[in-house]
ZASE-191543 format. One record per atom (N, C-alpha, C): x, y, z; residue in three letters; residue number from 1; atom name. Coordinates in Angstrom, 3 decimals. Layout:
N
        x        y        z resn resi name
        X        Y        Z  ALA  NUM   CA
...
//
This chain:
158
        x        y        z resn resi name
  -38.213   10.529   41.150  UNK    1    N
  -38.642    9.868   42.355  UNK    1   CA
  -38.497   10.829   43.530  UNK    1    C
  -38.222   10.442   44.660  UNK    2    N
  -38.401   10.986   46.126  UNK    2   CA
  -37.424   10.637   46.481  UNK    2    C
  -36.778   11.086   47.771  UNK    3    N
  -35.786   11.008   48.765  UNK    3   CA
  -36.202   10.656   49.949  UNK    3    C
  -35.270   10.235   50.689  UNK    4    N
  -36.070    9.467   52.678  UNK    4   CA
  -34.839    9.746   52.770  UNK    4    C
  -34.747   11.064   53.974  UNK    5    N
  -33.202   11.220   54.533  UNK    5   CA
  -33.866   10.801   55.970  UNK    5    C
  -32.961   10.389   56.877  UNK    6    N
  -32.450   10.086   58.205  UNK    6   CA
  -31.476   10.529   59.024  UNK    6    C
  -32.001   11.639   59.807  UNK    7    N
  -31.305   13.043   60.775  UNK    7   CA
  -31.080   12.019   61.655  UNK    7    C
  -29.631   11.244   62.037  UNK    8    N
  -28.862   10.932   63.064  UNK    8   CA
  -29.659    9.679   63.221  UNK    8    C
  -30.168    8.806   62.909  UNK    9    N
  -30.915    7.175   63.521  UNK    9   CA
  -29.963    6.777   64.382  UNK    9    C
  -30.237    5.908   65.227  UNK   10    N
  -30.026    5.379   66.358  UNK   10   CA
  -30.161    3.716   66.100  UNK   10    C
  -31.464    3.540   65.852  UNK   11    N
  -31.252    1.827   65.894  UNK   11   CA
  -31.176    0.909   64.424  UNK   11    C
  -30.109   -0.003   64.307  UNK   12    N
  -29.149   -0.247   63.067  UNK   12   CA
  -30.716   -0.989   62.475  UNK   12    C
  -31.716   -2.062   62.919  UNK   13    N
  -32.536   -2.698   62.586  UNK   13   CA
  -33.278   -1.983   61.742  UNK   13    C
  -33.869   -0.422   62.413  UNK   14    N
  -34.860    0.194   61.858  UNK   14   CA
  -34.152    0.653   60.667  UNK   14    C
  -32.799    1.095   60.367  UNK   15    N
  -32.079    1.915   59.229  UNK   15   CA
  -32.034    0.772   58.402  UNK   15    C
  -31.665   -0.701   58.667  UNK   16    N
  -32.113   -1.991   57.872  UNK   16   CA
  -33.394   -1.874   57.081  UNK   16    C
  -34.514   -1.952   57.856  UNK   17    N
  -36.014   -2.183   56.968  UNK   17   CA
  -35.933   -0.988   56.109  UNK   17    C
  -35.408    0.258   56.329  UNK   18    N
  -35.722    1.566   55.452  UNK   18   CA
  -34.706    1.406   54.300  UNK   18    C
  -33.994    0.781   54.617  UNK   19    N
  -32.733    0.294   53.345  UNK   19   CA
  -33.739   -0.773   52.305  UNK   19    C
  -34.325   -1.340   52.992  UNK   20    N
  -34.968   -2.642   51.987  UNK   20   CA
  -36.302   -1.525   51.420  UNK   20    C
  -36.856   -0.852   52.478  UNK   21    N
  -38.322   -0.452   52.061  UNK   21   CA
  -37.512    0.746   50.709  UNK   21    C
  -36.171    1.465   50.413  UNK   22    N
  -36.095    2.314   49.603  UNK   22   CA
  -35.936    1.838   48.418  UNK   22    C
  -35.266    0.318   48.313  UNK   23    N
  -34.834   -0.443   47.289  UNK   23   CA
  -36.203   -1.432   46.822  UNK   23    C
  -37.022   -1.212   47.713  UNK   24    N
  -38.464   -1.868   46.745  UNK   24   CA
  -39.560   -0.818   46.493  UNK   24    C
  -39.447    0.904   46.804  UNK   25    N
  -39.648    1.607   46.091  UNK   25   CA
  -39.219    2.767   45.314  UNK   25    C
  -37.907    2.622   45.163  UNK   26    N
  -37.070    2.971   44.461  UNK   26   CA
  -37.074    4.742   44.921  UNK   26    C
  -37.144    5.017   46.309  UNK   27    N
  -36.265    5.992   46.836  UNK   27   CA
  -34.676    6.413   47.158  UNK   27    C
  -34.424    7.743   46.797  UNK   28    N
  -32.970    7.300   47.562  UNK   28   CA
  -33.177    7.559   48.842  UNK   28    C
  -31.946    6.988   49.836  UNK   29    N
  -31.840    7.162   51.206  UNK   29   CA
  -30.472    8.108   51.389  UNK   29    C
  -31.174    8.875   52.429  UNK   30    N
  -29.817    9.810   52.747  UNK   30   CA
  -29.962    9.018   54.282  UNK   30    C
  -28.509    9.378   54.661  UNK   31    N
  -28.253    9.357   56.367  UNK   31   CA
  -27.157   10.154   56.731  UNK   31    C
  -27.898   10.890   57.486  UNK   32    N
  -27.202   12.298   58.165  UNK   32   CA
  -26.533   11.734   59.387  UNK   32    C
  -24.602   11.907   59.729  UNK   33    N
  -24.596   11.563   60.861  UNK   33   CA
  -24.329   12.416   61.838  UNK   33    C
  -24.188   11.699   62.998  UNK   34    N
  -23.809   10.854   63.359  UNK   34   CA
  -24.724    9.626   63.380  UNK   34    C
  -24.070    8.607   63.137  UNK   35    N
  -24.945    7.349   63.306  UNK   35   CA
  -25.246    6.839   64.548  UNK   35    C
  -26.089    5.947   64.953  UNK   36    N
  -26.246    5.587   66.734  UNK   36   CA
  -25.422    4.356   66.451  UNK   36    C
  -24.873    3.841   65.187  UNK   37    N
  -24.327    2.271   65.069  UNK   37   CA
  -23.387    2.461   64.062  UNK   37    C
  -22.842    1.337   63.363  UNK   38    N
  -22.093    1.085   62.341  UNK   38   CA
  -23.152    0.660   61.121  UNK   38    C
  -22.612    0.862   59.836  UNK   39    N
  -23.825    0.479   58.637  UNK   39   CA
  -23.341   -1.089   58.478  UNK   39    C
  -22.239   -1.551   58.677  UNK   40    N
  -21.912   -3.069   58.953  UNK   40   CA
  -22.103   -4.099   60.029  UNK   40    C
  -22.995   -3.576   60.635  UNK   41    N
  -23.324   -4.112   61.758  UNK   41   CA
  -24.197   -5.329   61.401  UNK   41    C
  -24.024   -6.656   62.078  UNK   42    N
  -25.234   -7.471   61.724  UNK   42   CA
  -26.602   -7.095   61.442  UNK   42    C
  -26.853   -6.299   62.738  UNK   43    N
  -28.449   -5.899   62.559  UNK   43   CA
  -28.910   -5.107   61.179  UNK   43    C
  -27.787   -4.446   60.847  UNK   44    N
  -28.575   -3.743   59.983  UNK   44   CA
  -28.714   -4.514   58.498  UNK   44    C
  -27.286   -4.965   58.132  UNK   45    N
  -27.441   -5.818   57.659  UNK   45   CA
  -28.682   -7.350   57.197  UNK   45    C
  -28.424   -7.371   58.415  UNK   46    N
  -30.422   -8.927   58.398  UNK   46   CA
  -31.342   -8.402   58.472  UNK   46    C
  -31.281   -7.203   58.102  UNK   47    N
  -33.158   -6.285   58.142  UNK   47   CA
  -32.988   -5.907   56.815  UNK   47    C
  -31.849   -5.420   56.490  UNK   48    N
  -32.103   -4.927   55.249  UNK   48   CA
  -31.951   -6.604   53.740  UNK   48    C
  -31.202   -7.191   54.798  UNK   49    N
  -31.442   -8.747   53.580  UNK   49   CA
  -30.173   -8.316   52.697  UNK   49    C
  -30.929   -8.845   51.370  UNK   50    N
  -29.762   -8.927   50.597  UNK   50   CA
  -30.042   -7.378   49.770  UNK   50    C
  -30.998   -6.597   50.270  UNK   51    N
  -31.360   -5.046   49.354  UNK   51   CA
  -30.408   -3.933   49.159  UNK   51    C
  -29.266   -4.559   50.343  UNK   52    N
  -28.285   -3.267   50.036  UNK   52   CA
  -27.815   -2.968   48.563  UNK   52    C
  -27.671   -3.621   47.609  UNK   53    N
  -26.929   -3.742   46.436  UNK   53   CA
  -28.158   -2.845   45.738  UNK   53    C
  -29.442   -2.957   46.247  UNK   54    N
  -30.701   -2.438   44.985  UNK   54   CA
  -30.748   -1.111   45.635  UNK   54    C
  -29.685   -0.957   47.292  UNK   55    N
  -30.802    0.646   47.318  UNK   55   CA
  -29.595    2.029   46.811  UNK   55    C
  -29.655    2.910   46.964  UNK   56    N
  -28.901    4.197   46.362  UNK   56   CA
  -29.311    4.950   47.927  UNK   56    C
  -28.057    4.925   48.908  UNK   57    N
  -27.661    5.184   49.768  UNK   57   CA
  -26.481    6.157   49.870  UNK   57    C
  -26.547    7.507   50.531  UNK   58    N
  -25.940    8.535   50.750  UNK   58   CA
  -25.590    9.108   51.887  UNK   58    C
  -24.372    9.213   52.566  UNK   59    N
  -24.051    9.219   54.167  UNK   59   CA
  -23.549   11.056   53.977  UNK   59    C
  -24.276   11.896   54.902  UNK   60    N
  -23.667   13.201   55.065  UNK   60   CA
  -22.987   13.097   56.049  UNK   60    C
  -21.771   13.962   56.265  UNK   61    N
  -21.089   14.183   57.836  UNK   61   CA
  -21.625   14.826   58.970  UNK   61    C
  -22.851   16.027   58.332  UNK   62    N
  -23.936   16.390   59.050  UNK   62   CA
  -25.058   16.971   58.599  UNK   62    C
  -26.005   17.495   59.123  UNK   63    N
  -27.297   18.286   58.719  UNK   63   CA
  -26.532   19.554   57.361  UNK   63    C
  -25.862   20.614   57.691  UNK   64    N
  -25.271   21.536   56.622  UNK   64   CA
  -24.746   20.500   55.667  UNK   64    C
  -24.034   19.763   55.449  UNK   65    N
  -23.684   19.040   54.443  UNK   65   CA
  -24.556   18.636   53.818  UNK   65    C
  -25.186   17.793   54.099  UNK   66    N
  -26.619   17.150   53.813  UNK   66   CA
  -27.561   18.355   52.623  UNK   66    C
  -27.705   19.551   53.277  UNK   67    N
  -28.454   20.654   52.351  UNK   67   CA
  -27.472   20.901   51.844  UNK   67    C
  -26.663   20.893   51.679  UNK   68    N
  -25.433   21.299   50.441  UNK   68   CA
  -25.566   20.536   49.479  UNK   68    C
  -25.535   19.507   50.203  UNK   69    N
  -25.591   18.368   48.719  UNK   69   CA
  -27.082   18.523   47.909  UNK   69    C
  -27.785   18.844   48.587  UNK   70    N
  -29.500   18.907   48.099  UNK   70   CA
  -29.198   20.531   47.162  UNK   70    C
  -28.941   20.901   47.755  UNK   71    N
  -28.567   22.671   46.763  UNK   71   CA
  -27.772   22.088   45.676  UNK   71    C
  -26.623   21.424   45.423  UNK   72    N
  -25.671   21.092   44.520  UNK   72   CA
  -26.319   19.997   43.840  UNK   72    C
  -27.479   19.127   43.882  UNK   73    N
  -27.736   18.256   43.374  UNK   73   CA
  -29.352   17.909   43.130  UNK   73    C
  -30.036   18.732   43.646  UNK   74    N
  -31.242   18.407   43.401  UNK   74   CA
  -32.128   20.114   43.096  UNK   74    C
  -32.478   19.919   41.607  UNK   75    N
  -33.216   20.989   41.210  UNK   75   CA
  -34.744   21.280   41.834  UNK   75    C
  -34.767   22.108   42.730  UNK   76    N
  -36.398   22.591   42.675  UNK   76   CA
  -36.702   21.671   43.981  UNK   76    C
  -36.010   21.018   44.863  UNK   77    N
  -36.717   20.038   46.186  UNK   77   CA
  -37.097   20.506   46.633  UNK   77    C
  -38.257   20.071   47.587  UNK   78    N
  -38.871   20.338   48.793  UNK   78   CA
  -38.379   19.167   49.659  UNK   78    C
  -37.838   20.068   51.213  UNK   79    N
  -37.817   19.294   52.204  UNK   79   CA
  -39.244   19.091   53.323  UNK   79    C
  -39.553   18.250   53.333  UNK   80    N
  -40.405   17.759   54.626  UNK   80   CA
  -40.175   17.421   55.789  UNK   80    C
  -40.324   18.368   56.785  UNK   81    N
  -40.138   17.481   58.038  UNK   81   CA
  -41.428   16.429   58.584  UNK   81    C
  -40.968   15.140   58.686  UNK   82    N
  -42.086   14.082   59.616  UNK   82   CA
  -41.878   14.298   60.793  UNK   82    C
  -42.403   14.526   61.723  UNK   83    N
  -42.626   14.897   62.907  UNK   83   CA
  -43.622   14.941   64.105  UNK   83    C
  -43.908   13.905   65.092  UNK   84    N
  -45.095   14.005   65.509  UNK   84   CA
  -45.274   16.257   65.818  UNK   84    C
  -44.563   16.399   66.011  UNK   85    N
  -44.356   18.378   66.240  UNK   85   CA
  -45.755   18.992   65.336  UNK   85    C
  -46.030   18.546   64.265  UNK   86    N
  -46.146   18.926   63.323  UNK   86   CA
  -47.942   19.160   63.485  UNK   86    C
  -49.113   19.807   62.616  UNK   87    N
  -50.396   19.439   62.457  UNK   87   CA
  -50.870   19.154   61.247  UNK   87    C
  -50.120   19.168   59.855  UNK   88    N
  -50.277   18.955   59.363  UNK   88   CA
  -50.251   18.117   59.088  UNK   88    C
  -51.515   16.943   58.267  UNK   89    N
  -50.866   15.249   58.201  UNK   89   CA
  -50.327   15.051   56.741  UNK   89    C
  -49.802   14.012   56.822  UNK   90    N
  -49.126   13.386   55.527  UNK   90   CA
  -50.033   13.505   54.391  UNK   90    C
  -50.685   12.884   54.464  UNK   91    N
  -52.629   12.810   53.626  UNK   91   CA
  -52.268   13.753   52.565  UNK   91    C
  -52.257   15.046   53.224  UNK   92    N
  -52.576   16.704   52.659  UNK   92   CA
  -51.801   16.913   51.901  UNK   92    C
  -50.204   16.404   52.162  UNK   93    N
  -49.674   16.997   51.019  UNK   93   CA
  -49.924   16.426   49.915  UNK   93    C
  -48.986   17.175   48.871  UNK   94    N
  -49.341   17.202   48.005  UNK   94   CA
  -47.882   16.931   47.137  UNK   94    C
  -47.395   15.411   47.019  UNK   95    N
  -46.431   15.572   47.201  UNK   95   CA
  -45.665   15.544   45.622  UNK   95    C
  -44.524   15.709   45.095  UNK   96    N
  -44.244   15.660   43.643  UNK   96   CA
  -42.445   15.238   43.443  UNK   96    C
  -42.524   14.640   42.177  UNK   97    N
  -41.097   14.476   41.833  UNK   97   CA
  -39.488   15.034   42.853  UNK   97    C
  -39.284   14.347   43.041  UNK   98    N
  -37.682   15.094   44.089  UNK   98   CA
  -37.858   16.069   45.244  UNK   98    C
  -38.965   15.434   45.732  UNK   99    N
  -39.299   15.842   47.391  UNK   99   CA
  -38.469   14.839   48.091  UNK   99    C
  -38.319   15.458   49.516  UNK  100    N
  -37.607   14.445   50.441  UNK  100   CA
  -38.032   14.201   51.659  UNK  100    C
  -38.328   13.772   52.024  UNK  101    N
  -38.685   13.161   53.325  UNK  101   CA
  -38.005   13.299   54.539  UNK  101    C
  -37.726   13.938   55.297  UNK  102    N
  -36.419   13.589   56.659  UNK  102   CA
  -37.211   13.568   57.794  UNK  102    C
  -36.657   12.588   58.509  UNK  103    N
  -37.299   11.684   59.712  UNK  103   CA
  -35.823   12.206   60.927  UNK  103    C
  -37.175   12.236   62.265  UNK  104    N
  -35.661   12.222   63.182  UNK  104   CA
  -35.224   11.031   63.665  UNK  104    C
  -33.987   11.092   64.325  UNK  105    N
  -33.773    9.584   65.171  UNK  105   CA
  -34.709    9.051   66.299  UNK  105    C
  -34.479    8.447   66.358  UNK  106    N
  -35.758    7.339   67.265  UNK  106   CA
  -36.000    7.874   68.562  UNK  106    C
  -35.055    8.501   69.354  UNK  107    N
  -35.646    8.712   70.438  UNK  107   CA
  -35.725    9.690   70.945  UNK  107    C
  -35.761   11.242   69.698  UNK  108    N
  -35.932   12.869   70.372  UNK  108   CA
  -36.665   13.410   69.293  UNK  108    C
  -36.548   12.661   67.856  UNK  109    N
  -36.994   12.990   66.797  UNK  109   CA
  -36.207   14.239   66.090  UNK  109    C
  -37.196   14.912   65.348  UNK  110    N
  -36.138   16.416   64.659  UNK  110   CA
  -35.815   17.201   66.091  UNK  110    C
  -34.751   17.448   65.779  UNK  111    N
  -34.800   19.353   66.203  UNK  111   CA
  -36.018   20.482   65.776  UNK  111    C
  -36.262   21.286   66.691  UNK  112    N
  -36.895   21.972   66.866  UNK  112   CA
  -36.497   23.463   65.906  UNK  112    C
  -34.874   23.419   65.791  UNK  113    N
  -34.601   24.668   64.601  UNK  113   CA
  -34.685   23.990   63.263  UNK  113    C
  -34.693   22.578   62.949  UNK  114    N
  -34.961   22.087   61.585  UNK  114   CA
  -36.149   21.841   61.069  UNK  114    C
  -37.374   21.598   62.212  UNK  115    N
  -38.693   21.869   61.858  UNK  115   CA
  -38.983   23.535   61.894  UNK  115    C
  -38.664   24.339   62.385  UNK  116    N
  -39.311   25.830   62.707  UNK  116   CA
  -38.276   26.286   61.477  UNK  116    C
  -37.491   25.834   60.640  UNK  117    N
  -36.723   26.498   59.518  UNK  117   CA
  -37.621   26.152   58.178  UNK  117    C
  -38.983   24.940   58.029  UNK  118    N
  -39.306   24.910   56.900  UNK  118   CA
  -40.843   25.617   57.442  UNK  118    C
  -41.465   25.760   55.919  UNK  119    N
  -43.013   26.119   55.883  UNK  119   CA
  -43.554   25.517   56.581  UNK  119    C
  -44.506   25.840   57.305  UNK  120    N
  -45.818   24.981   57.971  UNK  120   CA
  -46.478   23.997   57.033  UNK  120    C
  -46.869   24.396   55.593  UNK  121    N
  -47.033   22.964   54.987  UNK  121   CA
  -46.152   21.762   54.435  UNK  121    C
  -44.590   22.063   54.879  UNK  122    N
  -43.408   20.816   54.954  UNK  122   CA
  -43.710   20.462   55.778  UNK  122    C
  -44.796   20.228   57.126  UNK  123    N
  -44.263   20.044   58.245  UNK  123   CA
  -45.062   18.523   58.511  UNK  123    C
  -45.298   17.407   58.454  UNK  124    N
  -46.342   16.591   58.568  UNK  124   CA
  -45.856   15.468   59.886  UNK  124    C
  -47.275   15.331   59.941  UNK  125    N
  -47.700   14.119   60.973  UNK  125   CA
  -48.323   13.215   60.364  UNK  125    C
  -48.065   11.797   61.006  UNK  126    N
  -48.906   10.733   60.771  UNK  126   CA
  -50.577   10.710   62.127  UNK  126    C
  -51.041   10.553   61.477  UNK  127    N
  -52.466   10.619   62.835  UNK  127   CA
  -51.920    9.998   63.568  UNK  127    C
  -52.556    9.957   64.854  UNK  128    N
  -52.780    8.831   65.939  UNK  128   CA
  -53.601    9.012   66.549  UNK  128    C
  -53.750    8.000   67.953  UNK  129    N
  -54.564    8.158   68.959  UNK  129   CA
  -54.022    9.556   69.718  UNK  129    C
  -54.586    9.899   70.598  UNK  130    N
  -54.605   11.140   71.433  UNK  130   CA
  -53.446   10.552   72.733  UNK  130    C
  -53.265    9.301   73.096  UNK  131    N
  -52.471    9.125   73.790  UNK  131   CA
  -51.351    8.146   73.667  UNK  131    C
  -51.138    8.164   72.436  UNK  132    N
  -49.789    7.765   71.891  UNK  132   CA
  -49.100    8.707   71.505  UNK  132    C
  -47.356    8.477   71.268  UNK  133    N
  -46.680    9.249   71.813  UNK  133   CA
  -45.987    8.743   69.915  UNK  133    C
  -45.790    8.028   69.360  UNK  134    N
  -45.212    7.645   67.858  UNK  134   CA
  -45.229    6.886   67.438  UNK  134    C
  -44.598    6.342   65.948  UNK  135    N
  -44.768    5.104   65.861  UNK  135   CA
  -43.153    4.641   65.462  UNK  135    C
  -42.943    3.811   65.577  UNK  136    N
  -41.779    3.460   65.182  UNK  136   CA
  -41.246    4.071   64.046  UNK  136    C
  -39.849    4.181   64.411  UNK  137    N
  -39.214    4.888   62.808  UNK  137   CA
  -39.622    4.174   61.627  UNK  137    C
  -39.321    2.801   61.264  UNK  138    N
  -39.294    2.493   60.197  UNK  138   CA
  -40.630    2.308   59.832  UNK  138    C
  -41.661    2.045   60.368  UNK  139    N
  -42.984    2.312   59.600  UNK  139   CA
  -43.497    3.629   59.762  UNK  139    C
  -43.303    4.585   60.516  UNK  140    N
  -43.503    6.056   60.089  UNK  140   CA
  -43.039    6.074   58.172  UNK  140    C
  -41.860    5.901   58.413  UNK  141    N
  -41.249    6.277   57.168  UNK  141   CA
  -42.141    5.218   55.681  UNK  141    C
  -41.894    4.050   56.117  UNK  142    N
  -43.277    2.962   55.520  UNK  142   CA
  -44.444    3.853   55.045  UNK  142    C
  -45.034    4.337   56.132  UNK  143    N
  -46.615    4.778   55.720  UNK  143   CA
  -46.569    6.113   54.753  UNK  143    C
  -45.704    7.313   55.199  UNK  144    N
  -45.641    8.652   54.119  UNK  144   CA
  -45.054    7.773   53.019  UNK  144    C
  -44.051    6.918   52.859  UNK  145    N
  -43.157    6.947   51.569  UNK  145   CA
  -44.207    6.331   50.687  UNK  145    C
  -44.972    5.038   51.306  UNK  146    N
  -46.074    5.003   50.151  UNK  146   CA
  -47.434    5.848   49.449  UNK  146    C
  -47.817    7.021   50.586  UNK  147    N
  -48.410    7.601   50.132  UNK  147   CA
  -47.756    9.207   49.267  UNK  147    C
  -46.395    9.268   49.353  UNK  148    N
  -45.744    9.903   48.023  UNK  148   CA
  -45.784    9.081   47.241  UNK  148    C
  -45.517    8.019   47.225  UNK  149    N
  -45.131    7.147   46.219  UNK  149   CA
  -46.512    7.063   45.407  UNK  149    C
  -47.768    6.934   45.579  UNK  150    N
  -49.087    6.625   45.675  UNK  150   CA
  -49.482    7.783   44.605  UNK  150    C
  -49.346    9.181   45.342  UNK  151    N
  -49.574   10.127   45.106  UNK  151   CA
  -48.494   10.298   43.419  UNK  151    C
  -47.632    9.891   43.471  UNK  152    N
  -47.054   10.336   41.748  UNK  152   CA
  -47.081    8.566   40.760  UNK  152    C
  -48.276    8.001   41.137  UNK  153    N
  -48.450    7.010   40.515  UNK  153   CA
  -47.905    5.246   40.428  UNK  153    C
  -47.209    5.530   41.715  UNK  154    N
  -46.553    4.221   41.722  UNK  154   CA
  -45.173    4.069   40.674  UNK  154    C
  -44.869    4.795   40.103  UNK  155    N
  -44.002    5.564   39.064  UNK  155   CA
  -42.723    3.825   39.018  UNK  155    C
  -42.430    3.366   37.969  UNK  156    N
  -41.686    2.192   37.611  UNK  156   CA
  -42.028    1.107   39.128  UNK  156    C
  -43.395    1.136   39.353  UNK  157    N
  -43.667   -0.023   40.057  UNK  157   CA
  -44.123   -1.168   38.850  UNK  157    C
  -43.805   -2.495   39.336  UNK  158    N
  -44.517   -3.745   38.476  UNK  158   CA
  -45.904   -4.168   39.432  UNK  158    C
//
């Protein structure tokens, strides 16, 4: 399958729906902190429902940790940065088995040395209009994760 990490999130609701959206397509979730909340917080909790138990959730202490664990545990990944930064769109790639996804927090997005550290084709955007500015975290992450997901067959979907 695929990975959906989360560089520092901010709002507990949106880290909720991405908890439910990983456990109904069977991604894991990383979360890089610092967190903007607690993972026991109501909010995150009533977004994510009762999915916490179905998803496979992983908390780093920071960004270096985070690729440590990906070096120590995952053969052959590609990281992606999502990023409005980016020109490449989601569409294009080309995506395969134990890729990962990392999204920034809601209201600065990535860093600028964690996008300019991967290839230009890790680097993707979702389209938009010309004068919109993003889309919300948790359906950013919504729209690429199904079209990886899409892209290697829907893989143990019913």
């Amino acid at each position: 399958m695929f990975d959906i990490a989360l560089y520092e999130p901010e709002i507990a609701p949106n880290t909720g729906n991405i908890i439910r959206l990983c456990a109904n397509c069977g991604a894991n979730l990383h979360l890089i902190e610092p967190l903007g909340f607690d993972l026991e917080e109501k909010k995150v909790r009533r977004a994510g429902l009762d999915y916490h138990d179905l998803a496979r959730v992983t908390r780093h202490k920071d960004y270096p940790a985070f690729l440590q664990y990906l070096n120590e545990n995952r053969q052959g990944f590609r990281l992606f940065a999502c990023t409005t930064k980016a020109s490449g769109h989601h569409v294009d790639a080309q995506f395969q088995q134990g890729d990962v996804l990392l999204f920034g927090p809601e209201t600065r997005g990535l860093p600028e040395d964690i996008i300019d550290s991967l290839p230009a084709e890790q680097r993707l955007r979702i389209p938009m209009m010309p004068d919109a500015r993003s889309l919300n975290l948790s359906n950013a992450v919504a729209i690429i994760a199904f079209e990886a997901w899409r892209q290697m067959g829907f893989q143990g979907a019913t």
